[in-house]
DRENDO-1510 file (C-alpha; in Angstrom, 1 decimal, always signed):
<recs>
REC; n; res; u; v; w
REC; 1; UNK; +108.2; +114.4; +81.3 .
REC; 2; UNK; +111.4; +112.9; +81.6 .
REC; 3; UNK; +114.6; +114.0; +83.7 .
REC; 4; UNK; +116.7; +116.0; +80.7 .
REC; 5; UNK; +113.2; +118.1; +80.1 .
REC; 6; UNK; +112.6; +118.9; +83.4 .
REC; 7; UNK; +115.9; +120.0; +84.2 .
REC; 8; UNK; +115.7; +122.2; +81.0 .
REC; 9; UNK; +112.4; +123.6; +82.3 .
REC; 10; UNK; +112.9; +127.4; +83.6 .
REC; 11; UNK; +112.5; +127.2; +87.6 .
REC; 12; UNK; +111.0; +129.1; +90.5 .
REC; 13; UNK; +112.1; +128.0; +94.3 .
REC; 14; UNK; +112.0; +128.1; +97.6 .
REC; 15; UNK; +114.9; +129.0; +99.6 .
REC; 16; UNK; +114.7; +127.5; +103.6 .
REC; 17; UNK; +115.7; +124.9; +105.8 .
REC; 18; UNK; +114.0; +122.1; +106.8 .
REC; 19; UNK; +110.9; +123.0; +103.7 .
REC; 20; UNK; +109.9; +119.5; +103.2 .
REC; 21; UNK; +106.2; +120.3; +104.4 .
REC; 22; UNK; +106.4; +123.5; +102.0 .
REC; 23; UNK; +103.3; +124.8; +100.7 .
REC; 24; UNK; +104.9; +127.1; +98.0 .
REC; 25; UNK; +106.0; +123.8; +95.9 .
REC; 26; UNK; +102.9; +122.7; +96.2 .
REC; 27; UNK; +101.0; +125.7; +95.6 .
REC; 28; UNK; +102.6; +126.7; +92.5 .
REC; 29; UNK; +103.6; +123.2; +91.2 .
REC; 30; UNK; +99.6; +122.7; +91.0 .
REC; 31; UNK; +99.2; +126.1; +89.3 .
REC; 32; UNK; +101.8; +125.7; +86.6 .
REC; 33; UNK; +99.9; +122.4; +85.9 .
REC; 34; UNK; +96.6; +123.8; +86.1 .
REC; 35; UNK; +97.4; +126.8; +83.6 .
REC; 36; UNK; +99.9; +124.6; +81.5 .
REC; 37; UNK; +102.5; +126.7; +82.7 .
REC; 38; UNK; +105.8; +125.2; +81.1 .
REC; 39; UNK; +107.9; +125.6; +84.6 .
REC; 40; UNK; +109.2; +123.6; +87.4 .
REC; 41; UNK; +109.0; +124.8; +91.1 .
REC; 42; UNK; +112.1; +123.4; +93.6 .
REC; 43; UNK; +112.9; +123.5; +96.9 .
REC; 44; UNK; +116.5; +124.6; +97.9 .
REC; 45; UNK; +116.6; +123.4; +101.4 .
REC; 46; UNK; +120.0; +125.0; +102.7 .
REC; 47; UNK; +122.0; +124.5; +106.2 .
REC; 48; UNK; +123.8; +128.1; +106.0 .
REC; 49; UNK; +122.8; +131.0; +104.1 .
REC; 50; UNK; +126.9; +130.3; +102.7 .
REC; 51; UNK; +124.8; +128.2; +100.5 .
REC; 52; UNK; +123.0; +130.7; +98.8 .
REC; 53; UNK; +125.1; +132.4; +96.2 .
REC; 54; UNK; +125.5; +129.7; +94.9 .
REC; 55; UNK; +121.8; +128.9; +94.1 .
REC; 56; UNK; +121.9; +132.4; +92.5 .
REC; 57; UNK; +124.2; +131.0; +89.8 .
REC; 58; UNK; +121.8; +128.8; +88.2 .
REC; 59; UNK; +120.4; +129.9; +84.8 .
REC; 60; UNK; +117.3; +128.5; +84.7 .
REC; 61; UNK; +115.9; +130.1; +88.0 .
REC; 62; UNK; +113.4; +133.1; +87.4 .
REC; 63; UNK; +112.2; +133.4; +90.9 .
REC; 64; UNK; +112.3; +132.7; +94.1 .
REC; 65; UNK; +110.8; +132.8; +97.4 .
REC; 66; UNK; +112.6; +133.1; +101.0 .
REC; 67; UNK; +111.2; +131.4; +103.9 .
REC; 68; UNK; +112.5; +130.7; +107.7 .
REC; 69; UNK; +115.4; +131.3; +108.7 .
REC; 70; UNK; +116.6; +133.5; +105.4 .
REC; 71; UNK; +114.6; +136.4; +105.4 .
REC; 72; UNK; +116.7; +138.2; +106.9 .
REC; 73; UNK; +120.1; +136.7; +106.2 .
REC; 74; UNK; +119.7; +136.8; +102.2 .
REC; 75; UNK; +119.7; +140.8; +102.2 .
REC; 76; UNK; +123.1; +141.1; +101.9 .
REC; 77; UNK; +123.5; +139.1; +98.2 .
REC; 78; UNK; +120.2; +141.1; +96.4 .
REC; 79; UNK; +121.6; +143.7; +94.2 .
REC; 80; UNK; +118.2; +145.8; +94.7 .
REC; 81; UNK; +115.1; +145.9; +97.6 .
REC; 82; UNK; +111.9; +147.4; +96.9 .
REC; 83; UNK; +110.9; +150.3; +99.1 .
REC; 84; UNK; +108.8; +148.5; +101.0 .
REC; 85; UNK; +111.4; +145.8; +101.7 .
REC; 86; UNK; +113.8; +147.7; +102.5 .
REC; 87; UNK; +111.5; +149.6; +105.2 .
REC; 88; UNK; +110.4; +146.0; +106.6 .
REC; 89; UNK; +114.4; +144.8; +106.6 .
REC; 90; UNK; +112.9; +141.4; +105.4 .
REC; 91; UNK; +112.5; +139.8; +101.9 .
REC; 92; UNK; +110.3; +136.7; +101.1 .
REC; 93; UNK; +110.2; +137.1; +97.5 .
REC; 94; UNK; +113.4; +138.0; +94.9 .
REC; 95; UNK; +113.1; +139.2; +91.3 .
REC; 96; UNK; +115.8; +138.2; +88.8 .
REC; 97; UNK; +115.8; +141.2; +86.4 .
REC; 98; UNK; +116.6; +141.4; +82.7 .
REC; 99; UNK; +119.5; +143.1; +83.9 .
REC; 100; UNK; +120.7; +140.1; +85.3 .
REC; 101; UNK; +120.8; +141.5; +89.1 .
REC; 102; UNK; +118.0; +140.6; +91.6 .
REC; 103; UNK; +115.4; +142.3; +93.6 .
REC; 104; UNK; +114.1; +141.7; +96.5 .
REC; 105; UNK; +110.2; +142.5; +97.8 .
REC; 106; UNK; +108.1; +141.8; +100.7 .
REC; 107; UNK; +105.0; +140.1; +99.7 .
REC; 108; UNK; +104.6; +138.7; +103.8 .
REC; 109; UNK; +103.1; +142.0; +104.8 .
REC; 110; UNK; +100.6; +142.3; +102.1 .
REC; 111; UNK; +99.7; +138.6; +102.6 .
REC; 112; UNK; +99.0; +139.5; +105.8 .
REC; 113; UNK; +97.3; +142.7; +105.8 .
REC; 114; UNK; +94.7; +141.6; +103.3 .
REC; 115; UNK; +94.0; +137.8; +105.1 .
REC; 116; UNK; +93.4; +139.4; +108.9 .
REC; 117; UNK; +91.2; +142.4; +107.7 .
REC; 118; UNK; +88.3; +140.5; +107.7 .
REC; 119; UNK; +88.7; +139.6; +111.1 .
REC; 120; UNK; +89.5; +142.8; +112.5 .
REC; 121; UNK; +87.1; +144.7; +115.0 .
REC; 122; UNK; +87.4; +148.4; +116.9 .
REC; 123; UNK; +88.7; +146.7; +119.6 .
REC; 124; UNK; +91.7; +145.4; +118.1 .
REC; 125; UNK; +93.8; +148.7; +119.3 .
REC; 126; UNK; +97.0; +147.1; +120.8 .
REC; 127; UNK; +98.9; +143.9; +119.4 .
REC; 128; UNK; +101.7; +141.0; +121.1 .
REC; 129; UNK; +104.1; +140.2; +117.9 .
REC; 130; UNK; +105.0; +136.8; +119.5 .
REC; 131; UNK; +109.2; +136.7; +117.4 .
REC; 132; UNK; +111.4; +139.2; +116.4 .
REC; 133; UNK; +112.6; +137.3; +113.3 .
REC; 134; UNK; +112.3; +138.6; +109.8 .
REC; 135; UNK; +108.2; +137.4; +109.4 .
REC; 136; UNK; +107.6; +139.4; +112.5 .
REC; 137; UNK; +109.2; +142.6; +111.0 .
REC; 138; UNK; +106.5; +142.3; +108.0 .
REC; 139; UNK; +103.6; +142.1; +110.5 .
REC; 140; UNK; +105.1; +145.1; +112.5 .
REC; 141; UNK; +104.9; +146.8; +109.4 .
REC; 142; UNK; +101.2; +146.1; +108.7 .
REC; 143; UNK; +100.3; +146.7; +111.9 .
REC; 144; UNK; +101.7; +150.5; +111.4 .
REC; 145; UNK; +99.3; +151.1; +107.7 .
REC; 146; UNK; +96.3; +149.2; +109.7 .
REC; 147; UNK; +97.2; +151.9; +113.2 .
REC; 148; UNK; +97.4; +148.9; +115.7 .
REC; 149; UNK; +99.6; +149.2; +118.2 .
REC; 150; UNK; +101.7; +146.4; +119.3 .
REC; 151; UNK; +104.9; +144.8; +121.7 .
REC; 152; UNK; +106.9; +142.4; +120.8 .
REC; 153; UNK; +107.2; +139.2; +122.6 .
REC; 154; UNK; +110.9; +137.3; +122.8 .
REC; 155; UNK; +112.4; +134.4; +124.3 .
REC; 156; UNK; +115.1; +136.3; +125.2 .
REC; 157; UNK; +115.9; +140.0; +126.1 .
REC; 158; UNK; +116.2; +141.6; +122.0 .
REC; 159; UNK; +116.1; +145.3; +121.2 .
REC; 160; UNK; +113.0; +145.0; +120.0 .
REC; 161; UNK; +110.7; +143.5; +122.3 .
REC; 162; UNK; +109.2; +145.1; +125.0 .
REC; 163; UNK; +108.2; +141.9; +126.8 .
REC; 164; UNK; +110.2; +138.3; +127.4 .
REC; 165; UNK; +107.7; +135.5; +128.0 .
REC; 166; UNK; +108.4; +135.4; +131.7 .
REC; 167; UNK; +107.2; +139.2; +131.7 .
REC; 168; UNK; +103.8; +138.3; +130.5 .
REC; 169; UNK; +100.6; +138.1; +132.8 .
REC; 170; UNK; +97.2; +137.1; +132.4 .
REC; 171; UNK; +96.4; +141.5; +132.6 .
REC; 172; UNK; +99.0; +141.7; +129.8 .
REC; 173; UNK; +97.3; +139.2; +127.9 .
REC; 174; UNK; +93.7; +141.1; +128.2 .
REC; 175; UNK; +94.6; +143.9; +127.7 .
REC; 176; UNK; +96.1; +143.1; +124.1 .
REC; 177; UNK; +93.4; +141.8; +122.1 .
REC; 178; UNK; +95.4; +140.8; +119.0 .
REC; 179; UNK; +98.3; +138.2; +119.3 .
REC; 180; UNK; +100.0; +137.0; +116.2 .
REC; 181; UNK; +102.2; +134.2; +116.7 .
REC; 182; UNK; +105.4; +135.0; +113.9 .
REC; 183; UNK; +107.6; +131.7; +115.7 .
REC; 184; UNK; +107.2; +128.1; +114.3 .
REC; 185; UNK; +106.5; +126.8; +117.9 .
REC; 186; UNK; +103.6; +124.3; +117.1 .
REC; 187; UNK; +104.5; +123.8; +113.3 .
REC; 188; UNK; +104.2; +120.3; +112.5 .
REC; 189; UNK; +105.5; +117.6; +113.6 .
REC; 190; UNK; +105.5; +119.5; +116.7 .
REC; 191; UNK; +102.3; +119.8; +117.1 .
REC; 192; UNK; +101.7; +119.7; +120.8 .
REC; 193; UNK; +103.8; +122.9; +121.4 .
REC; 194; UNK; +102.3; +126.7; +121.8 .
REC; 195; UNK; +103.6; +129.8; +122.3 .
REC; 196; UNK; +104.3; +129.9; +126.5 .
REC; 197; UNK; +101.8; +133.0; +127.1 .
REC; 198; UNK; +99.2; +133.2; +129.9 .
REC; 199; UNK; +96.5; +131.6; +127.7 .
REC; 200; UNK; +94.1; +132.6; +130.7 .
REC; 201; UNK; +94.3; +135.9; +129.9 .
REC; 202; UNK; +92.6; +135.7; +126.5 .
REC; 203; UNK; +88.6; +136.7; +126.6 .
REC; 204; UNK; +86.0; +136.4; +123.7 .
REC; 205; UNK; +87.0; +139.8; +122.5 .
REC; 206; UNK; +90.6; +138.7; +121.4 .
REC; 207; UNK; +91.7; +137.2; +117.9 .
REC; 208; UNK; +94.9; +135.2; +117.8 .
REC; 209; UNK; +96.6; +134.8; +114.6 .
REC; 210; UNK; +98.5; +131.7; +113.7 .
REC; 211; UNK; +101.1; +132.3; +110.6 .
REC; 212; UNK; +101.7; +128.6; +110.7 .
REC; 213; UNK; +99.8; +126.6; +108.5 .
REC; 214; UNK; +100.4; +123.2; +109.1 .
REC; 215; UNK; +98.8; +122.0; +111.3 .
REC; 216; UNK; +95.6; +124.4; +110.2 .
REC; 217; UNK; +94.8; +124.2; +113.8 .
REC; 218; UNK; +98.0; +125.1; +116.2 .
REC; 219; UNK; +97.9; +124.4; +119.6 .
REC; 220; UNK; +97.6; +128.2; +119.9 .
REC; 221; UNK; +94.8; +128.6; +118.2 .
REC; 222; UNK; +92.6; +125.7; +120.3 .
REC; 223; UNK; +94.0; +127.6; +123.0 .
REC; 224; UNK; +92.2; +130.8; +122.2 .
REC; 225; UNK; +89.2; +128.9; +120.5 .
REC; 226; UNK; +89.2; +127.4; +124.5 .
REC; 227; UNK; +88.9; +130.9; +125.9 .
REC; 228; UNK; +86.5; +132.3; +123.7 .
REC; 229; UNK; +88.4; +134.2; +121.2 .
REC; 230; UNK; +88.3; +134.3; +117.2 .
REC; 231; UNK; +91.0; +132.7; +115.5 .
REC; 232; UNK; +93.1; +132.2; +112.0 .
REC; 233; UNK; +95.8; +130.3; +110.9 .
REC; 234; UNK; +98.0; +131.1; +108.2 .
REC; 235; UNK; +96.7; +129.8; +104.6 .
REC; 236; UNK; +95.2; +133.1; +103.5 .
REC; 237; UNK; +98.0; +134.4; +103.6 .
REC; 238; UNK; +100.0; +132.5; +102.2 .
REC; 239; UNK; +98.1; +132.2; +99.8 .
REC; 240; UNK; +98.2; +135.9; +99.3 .
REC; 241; UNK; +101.7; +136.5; +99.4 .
REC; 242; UNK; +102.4; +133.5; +96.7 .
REC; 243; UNK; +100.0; +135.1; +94.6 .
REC; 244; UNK; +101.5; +138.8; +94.9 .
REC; 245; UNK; +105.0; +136.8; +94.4 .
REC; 246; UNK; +103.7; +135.8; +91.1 .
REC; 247; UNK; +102.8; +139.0; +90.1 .
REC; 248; UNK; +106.1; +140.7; +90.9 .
REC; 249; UNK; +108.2; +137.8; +88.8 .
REC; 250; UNK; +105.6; +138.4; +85.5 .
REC; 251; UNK; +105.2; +142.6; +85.6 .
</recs>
């Protein structure tokens, strides 16, 4: 196809910084091909969320998603959030109505909730939410509708977490059997980096959850594999979410 009909092609995008390793673009680029869909799928890779408005002027754009460090930043230019956003205070996916406004959803927390369930045991009581940024807020949320109990885990003091990584200790570590890692800390190329947490805390009975999905195994999750413990990186669910995104821009 040549340049003038695939810039007339109606788009869906990703909106991020630093996406080059995306897996949305490549995730729905293959399914539009697959299913002779007759759309393009872009990344907007942006340095400041001053950027964004003005990706919301183009015509041709029926969708987008939202990925790190926007999730939270873009709330503020959606004409509409969806309950569910609005409760999580982050939004990954945006709607562009007939109306011409948009609307924004969450489609992290069901990506999540669905990909961990099959790994979760009774143990699995009380959580470390390793991030406060705007992926963490949609794991908070599932956490609450699956009745785990969790802390988050900061760099820094934040409102929200209960613990800074100094804090932590290998009893800390035990005695929270579920740790999902919501920071980009060991996202390619970076591979050699984790999460600074008392990995000798971790027993057989813990499961660590990566959302990074490049590499498919994190440093984090060798880590825990080290010590025992069941682990899961992020692919389900983004595979999840992506799918749930592409119900939402075709209902």
């Amino acid at each position: 196809m040549d340049t003038k009909q695939e810039k007339s092609r109606p788009k869906f995008g990703l909106v991020g910084k630093n996406i080059d390793y995306s897996f949305s673009r490549a995730h729905f680029t293959a399914k539009f091909e697959k299913e002779q869909l007759p759309y393009a799928y872009v990344n907007f890779d942006i340095e400041s969320i001053a950027e964004f408005p003005e990706i919301l002027m183009q015509d041709d754009l029926r969708g987008l998603n939202v990925t790190i460090p926007y999730k939270e930043q873009v709330i503020p230019f959606i004409d509409k959030l969806h309950k569910t956003a609005s409760e999580i205070g982050a939004v990954n996916t945006i709607k562009f109505l007939v109306s011409g406004q948009t609307k924004g959803y969450n489609t992290d927390y069901y990506g999540f909730k669905k990909s961990i369930a099959p790994f979760l045991k009774p143990h699995h009581k009380n959580a470390l939410i390793l991030g406060t940024g705007g992926a963490s807020k949609a794991i908070a949320y599932a956490l609450q509708k699956l009745g785990i109990s969790f802390a988050y885990v900061s760099r820094t003091p934040h409102i929200k977490a209960k613990y800074i990584y100094t804090d932590l200790t290998d009893a800390i570590i035990t005695s929270h059997t579920l740790i999902i890692n919501c920071t980009p800390v060991g996202t390619h190329p970076n591979v050699n980096q984790c999460p600074d947490i008392p990995y000798d805390g971790i027993t057989k009975d813990h499961l660590l959850f990566d959302l990074i999905y490049n590499p498919i195994q994190t440093k984090f999750l060798i880590c825990g594999e080290i010590k025992g413990a069941t682990t899961c990186n992020g692919a389900k669910m983004l595979e999840y979410q992506a799918e749930k995104a592409w119900q939402i821009w075709n209902k």
